[in-house]
C-alpha positions in Angstrom: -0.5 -5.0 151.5 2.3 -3.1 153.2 2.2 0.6 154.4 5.3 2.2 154.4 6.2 5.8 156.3 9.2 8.0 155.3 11.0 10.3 158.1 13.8 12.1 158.9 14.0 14.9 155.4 14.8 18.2 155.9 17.3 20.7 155.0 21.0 20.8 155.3 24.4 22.2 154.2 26.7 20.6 151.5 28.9 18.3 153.7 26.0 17.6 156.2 24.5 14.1 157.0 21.0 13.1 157.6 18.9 10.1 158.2 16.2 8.9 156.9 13.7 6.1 158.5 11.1 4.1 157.0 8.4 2.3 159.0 6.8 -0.9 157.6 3.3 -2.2 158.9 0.8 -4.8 157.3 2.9 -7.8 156.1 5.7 -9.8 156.8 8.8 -7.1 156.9 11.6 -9.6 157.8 10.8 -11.5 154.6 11.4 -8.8 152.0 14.3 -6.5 150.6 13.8 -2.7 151.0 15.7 -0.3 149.1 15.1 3.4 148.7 14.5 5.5 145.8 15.1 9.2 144.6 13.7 11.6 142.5 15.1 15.1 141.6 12.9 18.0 140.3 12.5 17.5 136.6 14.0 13.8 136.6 13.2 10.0 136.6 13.1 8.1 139.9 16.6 6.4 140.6 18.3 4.2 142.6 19.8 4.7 145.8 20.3 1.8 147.9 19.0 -2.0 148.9 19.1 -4.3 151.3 18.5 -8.0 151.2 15.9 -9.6 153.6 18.2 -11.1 156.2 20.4 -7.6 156.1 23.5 -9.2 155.1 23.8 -7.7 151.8 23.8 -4.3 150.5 23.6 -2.3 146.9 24.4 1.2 146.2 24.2 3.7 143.0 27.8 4.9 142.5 26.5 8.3 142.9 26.5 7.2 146.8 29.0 4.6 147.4 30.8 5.5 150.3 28.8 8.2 151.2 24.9 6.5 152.2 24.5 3.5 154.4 21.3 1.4 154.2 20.6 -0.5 157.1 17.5 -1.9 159.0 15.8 -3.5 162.0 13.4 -6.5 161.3 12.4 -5.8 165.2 11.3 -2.4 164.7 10.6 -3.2 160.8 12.4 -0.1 159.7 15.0 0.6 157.2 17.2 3.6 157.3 19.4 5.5 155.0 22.5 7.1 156.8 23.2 10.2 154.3 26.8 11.6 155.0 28.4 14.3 153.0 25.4 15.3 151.5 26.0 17.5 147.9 23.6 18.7 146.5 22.8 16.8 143.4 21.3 14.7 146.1 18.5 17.1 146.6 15.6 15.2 145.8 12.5 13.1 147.5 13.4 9.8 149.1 10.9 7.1 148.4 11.3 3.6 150.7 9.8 0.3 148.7 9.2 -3.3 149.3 10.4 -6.2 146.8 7.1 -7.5 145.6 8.8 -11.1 145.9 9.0 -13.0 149.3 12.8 -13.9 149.9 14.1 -12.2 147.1 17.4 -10.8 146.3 17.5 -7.0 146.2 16.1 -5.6 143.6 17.3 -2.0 141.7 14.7 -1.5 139.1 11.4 0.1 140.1 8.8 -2.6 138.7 10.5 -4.9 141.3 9.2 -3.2 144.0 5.3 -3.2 144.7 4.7 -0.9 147.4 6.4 2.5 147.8 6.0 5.2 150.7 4.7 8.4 150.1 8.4 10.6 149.9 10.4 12.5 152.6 11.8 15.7 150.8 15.7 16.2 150.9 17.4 19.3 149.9 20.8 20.3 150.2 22.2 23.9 150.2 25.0 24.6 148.4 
């Protein structure tokens, strides 16, 4: 089982850029995809953002494209979200989450993921 720690919320002006960190412990990091998943007041849990295994590839809602940059560091086994030009429709919590399957492609539905941290809150002020 993996544990997985959310950091780096907080609150920040339209236009603003923040960035989140997630820290993996308990299994095998380097071997899985990570993405990172939002969820506004009152909605669903959505996409934001994956990354294969090896790093090499990358996904992105189109509500982000171009703004938010996943990345990550199997030697630290964290992944980040670089959040620039924040608006804020993207006021919501971040959740971080590991594909359940070993050398997977990135996943972007939520049953593909098995283990999810416990939320960093984002808000943006208009």
């Amino acid at each position: 089982q993996v544990q997985l720690v959310e950091s780096g919320g907080g609150l920040v002006q339209a236009g603003g850029s923040l960035r989140l960190s997630c820290a993996a412990s308990g299994r095998t990091f380097s071997s899985y995809a990570m993405a990172w998943f939002r969820q506004a007041p009152g909605k669903e849990r959505e996409f934001v953002a994956a990354i294969s295994w090896t790093g090499s590839s990358t996904y992105y809602a189109d509500s982000v494209k171009g703004r938010f940059t996943i990345s990550r560091d199997n030697a630290k086994n964290t992944v980040y979200l670089q959040m620039n030009s924040l608006k804020p429709e993207d006021t919501a919590v971040y959740y971080c989450a590991v594909r359940t399957l070993k050398y997977g492609s990135p996943g972007t539905l939520e049953h593909e993921f098995g283990s999810w941290g416990q939320g960093t809150q984002v808000t943006v002020s208009s």
